[in-house]
C-alpha positions in Angstrom: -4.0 -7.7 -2.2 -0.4 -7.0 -2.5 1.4 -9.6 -3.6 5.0 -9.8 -1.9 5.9 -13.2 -3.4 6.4 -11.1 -7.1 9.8 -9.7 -5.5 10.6 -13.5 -5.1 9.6 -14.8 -8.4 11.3 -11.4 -9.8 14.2 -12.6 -8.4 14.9 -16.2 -8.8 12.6 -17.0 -11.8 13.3 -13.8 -13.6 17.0 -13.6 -12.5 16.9 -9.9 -11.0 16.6 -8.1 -14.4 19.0 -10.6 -15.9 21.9 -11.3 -13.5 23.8 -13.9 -14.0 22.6 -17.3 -12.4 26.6 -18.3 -10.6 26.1 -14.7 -9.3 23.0 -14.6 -7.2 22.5 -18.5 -6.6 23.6 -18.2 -3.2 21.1 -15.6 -2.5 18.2 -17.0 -4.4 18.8 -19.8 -2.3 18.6 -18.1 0.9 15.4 -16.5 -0.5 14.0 -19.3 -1.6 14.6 -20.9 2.0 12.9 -17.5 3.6 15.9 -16.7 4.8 16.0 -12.5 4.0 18.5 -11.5 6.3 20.7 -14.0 5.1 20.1 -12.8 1.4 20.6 -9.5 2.7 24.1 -10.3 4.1 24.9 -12.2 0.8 24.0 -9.1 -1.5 25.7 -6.2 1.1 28.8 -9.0 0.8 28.9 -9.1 -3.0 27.7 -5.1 -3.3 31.4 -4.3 -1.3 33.2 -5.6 -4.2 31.0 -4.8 -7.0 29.2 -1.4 -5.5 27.6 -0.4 -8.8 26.0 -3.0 -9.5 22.3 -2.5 -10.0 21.0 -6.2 -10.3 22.9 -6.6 -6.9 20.9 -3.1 -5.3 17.6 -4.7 -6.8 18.5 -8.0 -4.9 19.5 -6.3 -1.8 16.1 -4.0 -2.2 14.3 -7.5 -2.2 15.5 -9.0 0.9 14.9 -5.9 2.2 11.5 -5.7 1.0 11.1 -9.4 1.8 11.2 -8.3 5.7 9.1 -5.5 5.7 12.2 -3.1 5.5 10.3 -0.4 2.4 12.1 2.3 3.2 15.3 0.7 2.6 14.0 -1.3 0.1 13.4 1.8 -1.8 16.3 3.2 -1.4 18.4 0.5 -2.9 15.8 0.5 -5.7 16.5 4.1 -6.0 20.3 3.5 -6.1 20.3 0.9 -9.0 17.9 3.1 -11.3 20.2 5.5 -11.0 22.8 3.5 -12.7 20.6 1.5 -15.0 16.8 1.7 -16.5 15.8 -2.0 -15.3 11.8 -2.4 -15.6 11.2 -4.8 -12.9 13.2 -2.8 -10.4 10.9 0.3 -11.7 8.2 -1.8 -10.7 9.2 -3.5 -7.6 10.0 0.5 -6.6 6.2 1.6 -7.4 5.0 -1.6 -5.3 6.8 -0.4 -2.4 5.6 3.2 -2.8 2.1 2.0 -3.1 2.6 0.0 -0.1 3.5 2.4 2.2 1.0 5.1 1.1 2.6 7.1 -1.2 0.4 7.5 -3.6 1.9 10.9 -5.4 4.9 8.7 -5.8 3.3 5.8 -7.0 0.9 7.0 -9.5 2.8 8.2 -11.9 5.4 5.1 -12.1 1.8 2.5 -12.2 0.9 4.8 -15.0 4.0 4.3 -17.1 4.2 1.1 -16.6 1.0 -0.2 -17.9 1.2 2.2 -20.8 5.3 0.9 -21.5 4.9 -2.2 -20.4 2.0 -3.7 -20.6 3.4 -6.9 -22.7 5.6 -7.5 -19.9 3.4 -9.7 -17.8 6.2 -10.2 -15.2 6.4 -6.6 -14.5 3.0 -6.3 -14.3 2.3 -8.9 -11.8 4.5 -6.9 -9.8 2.3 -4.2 -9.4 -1.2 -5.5 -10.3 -2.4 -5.2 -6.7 -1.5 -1.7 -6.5 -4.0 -0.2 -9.1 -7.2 -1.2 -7.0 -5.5 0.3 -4.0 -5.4 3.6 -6.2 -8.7 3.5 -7.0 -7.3 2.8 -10.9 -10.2 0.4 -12.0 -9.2 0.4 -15.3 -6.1 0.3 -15.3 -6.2 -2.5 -13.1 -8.6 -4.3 -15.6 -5.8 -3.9 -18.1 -3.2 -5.8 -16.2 -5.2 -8.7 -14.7 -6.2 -9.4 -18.9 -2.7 -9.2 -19.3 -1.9 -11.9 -16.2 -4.9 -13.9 -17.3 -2.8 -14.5 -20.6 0.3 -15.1 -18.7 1.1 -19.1 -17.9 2.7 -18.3 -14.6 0.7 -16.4 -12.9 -2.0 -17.8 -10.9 -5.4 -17.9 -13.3 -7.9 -18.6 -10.7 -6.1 -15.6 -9.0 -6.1 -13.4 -12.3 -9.9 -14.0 -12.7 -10.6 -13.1 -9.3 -9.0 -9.8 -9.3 -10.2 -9.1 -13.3 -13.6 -9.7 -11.4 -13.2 -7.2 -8.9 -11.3 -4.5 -11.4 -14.1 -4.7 -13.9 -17.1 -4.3 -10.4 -14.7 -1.6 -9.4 -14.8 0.1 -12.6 -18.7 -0.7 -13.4 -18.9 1.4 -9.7 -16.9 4.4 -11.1 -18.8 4.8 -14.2 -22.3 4.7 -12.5 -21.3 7.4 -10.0 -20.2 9.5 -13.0 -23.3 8.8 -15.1 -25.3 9.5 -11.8 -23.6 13.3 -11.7 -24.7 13.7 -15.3 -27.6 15.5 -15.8 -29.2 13.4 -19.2 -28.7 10.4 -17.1 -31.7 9.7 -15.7 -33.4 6.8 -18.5 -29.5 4.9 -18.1 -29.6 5.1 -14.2 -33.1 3.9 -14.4 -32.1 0.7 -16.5 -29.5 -0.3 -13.9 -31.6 0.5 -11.4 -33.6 -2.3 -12.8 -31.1 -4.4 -14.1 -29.5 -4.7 -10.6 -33.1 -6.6 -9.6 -34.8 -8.4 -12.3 -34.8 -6.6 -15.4 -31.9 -6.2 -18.3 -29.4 -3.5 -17.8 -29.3 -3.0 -21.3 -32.7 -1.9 -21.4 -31.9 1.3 -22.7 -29.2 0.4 -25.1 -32.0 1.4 -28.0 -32.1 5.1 -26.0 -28.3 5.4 -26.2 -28.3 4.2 -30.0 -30.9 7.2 -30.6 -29.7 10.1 -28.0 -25.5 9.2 -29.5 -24.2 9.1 -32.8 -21.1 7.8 -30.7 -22.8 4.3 -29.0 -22.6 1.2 -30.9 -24.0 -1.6 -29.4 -21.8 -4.3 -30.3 -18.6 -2.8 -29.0 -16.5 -4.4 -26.8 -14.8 -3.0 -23.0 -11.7 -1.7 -24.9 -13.1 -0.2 -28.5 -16.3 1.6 -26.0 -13.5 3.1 -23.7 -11.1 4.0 -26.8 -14.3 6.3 -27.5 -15.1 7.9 -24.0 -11.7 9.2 -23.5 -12.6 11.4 -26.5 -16.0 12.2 -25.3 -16.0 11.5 -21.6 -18.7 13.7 -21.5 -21.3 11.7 -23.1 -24.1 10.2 -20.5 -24.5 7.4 -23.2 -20.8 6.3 -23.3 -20.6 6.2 -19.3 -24.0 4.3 -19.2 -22.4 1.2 -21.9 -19.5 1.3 -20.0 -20.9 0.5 -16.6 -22.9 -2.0 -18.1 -20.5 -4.0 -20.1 -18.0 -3.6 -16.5 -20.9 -4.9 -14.6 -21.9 -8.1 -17.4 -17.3 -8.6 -17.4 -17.3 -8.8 -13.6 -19.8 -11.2 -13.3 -18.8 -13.7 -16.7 -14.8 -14.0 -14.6 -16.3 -14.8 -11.2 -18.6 -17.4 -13.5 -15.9 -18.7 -15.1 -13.9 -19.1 -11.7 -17.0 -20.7 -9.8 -17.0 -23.5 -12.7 -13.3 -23.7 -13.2 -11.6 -23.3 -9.6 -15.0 -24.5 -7.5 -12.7 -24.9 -4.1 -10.0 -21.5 -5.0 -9.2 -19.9 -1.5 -9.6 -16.7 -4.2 -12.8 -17.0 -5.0 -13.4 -18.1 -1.6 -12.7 -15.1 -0.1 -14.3 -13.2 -2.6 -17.3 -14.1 -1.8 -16.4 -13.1 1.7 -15.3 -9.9 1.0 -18.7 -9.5 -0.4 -21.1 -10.6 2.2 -18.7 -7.6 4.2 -20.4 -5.3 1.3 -23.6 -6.9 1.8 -23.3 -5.8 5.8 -22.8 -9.6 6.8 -19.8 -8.5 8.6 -19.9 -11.9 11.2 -20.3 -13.6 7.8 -17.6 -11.8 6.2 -15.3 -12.3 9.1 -15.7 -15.8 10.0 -14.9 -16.6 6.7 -11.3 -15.1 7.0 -10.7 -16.6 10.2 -11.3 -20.2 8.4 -9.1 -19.1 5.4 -6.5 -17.6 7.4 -6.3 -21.8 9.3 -7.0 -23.7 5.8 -4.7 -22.0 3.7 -2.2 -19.7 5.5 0.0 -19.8 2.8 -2.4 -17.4 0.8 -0.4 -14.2 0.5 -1.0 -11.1 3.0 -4.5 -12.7 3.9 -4.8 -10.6 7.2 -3.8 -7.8 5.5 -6.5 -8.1 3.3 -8.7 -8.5 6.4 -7.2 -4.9 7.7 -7.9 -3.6 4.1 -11.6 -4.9 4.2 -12.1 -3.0 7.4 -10.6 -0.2 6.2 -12.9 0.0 3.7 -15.8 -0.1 5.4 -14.2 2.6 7.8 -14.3 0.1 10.8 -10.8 1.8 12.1 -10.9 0.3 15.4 -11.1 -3.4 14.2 -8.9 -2.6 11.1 -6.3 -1.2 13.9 -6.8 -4.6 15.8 -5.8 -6.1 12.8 -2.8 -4.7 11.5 -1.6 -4.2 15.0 -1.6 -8.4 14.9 0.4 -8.2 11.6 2.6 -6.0 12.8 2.8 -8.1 16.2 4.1 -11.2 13.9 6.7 -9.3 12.3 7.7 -5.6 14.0 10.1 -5.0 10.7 7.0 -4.7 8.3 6.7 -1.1 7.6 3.5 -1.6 5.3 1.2 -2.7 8.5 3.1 0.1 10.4 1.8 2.7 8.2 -1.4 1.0 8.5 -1.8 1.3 12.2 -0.2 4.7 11.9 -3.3 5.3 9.6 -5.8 4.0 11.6 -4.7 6.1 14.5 -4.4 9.2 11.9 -8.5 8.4 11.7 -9.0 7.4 14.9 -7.9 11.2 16.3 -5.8 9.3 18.6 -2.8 12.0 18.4 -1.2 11.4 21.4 -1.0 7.9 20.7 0.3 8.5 17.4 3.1 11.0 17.9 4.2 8.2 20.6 4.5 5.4 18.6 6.4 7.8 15.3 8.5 9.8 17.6 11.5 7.1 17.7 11.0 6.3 13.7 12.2 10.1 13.5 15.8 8.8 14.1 16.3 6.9 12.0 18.7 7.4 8.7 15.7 7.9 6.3 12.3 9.0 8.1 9.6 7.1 5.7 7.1 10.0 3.6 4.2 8.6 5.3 5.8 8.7 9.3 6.6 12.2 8.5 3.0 13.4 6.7 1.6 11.9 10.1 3.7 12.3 12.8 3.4 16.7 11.5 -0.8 15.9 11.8 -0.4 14.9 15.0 1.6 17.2 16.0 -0.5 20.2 15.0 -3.7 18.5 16.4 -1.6 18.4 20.0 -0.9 22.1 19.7 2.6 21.9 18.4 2.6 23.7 15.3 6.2 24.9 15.6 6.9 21.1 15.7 5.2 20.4 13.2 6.2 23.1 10.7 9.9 22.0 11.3 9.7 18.5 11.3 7.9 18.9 7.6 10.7 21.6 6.6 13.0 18.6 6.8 10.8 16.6 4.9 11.1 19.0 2.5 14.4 18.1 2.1 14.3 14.9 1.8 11.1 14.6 -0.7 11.4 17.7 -2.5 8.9 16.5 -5.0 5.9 15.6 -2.4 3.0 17.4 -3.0 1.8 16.2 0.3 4.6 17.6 2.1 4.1 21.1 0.4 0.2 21.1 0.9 1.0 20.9 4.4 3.4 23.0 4.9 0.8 25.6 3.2 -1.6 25.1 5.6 0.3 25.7 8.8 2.1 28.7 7.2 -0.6 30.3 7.0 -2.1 29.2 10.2 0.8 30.6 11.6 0.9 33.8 9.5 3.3 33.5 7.6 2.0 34.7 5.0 5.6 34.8 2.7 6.5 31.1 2.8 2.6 30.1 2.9 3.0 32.2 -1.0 6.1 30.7 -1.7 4.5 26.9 -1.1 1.3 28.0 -3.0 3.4 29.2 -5.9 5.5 25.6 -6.1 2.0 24.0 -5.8 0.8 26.0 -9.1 4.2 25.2 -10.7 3.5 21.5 -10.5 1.7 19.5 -13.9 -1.7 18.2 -13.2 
């Protein structure tokens, strides 16, 4: 759930990184009134006679952002880092990365953030949403305790996504107790947990097997310990099960305090979809999306629920109708573009990209695609040379470069297949 109305609140209630109020009222104003290309106009206005400005780039990147314009949005985000180290436009950049897929860009800034500024809970409700759509459980834990802490921000809503971080997390830590080989008395106790029994069944066979469990630990103090032996079976099994007992006490606690929250509402819809009550699951949008249409990027998070079930056709169906309600909003046109990538619908694809390749800035994700389908259509050549200019322009994507690999040495070429292999090894991690 990516939450768009942070730009907004980043701008008027946190004054674009500290601009002056007689200086952006007119645009806060216009944004405030949903009035972005207004507020666009206004901040292009004031940029021509104050050019390096950066809170003026951030606001112009937020009206941008504001109509589904990422690609430009980052750009102007780009241009005011350049000139200043502003945190919130840092993270307003790495939502709009993680938005439109690109997830080498992204990681890294989500990363520094919650380690630099984690007591910052208005730059963290920035880019909350975006840890779960990394598959950064944790991480994601760690800011929605932050935002649960934090007046401002929605607490029914911070409960609801703590809920899902900590499941998401209690998931990860199961999968990597199941690939352990002592494992098998811990997976056994969740087994039985998960039905009728206690999931901490086998706490007394951890105490025994680990001179590194202690039962009355905490989430934090447990996983303080595993990152210095992540290899320990009885480290992985207390984490899952202290996730799994987290997950459930927040969506307690939101059933008792918020009864009628359109959150925890679609929660529970989202899963019944887990469940495989997908008519359930669906229904249940349709009525949220007519009771409460002001809940943020609600269809989207239909699209995403499809997506995660790997229903491509219906999630394509869906972010098609986003799209169809506003044709500037380059996050659900990376989506369909997506859907089509995994649909194997190439000719379809190249169709719909080909005209995006005009543009002043060709988006990461348009060009990563657009090469795919290329290849798949027979047009290697293509494909190679639109991606050479990607090069370019995201010198840094590791994306780009894997690519490139492969159809080098496809095409053998065997020199500039070496030459991308050898900038691959260069790279950290």
């Amino acid at each position: 759930m990516i939450l768009c109305l942070s730009a907004i609140l980043c701008s008027i209630a946190c004054g674009a990184n500290g601009q002056s109020k007689e200086q952006t009222d007119p645009g806060r104003t216009a944004l405030q009134h949903g009035d972005y290309l207004f507020a666009e106009t206004l901040y292009r206005q004031a940029l021509s006679q104050n050019p390096r400005s950066p809170e003026l780039l951030t606001d112009l990147g937020i009206a941008l952002q504001l109509q589904g314009r990422s690609t430009d949005a980052i750009h102007a985000f780009e241009q005011a880092l350049k000139l200043k180290s502003l945190p919130r436009t840092y993270a307003l950049l790495a939502e709009e990365k993680c938005k439109i897929r690109d997830l080498d860009g992204a990681r890294p800034m989500l990363n520094k953030i919650i380690r630099d500024f984690a007591r910052d809970a208005e730059t963290i409700a920035i880019v909350a949403p975006c840890y779960l759509e990394l598959d950064e459980p944790v991480e994601s834990a760690k800011a929605y305790t932050v935002l649960l802490r934090d007046e401002a921000y929605p607490h029914d809503l911070a409960l609801i996504q703590l809920a899902k971080s900590y499941l998401a997390a209690a998931q990860y830590f199961v999968t990597r107790l199941k690939e352990h080989p002592d494992s098998k008395a811990y997976v056994t106790a969740l087994g039985e947990g998960s039905t009728a029994g206690d999931p901490r069944s086998a706490f007394p066979v951890a105490q025994h097997a680990s001179p590194n469990f202690h039962a009355d630990l905490g989430f934090d103090a447990v996983l303080t310990i595993w990152h210095q032996h992540q290899d320990d079976p009885a480290l992985l099994y207390q984490l899952a099960v202290i996730s799994g007992e987290q997950s459930i006490k927040q969506i307690e606690l939101c059933s008792q305090q918020y009864p009628d929250s359109p959150y925890f509402a679609q929660l529970k819809f989202e899963m019944f979809a887990d469940q495989g009550r997908e008519e359930e699951a669906v229904s249940g949008f349709k009525e949220l999306l007519h009771s409460d249409p002001e809940l943020p990027d609600l269809r989207h998070d239909l699209g995403m629920l499809y997506r995660k079930q790997r229903e491509w056709d219906k999630a394509l169906a869906v972010f098609r109708d986003e799209l169809s309600a506003n044709p500037k909003d380059e996050r659900a046109t990376a989506r369909v573009s997506e859907s089509l990538v995994q649909l194997m619908r190439w000719k379809e694809l190249r169709d719909m990209l080909a005209p995006r390749m005009q543009q002043a800035t060709v988006p990461l994700w348009a060009t990563l695609d657009l090469a795919e389908a290329l290849e798949q259509l027979g047009e290697s050549d293509k494909a190679i040379s639109l991606l050479s200019k990607g090069e370019l322009e995201y010198p840094s994507s590791r994306a780009v470069h894997f690519r490139l690999l492969h159809l080098y040495r496809g095409s053998g070429n065997m020199p500039k297949a070496v030459a991308e292999a050898n900038w691959l090894k260069s790279q950290p991690g």
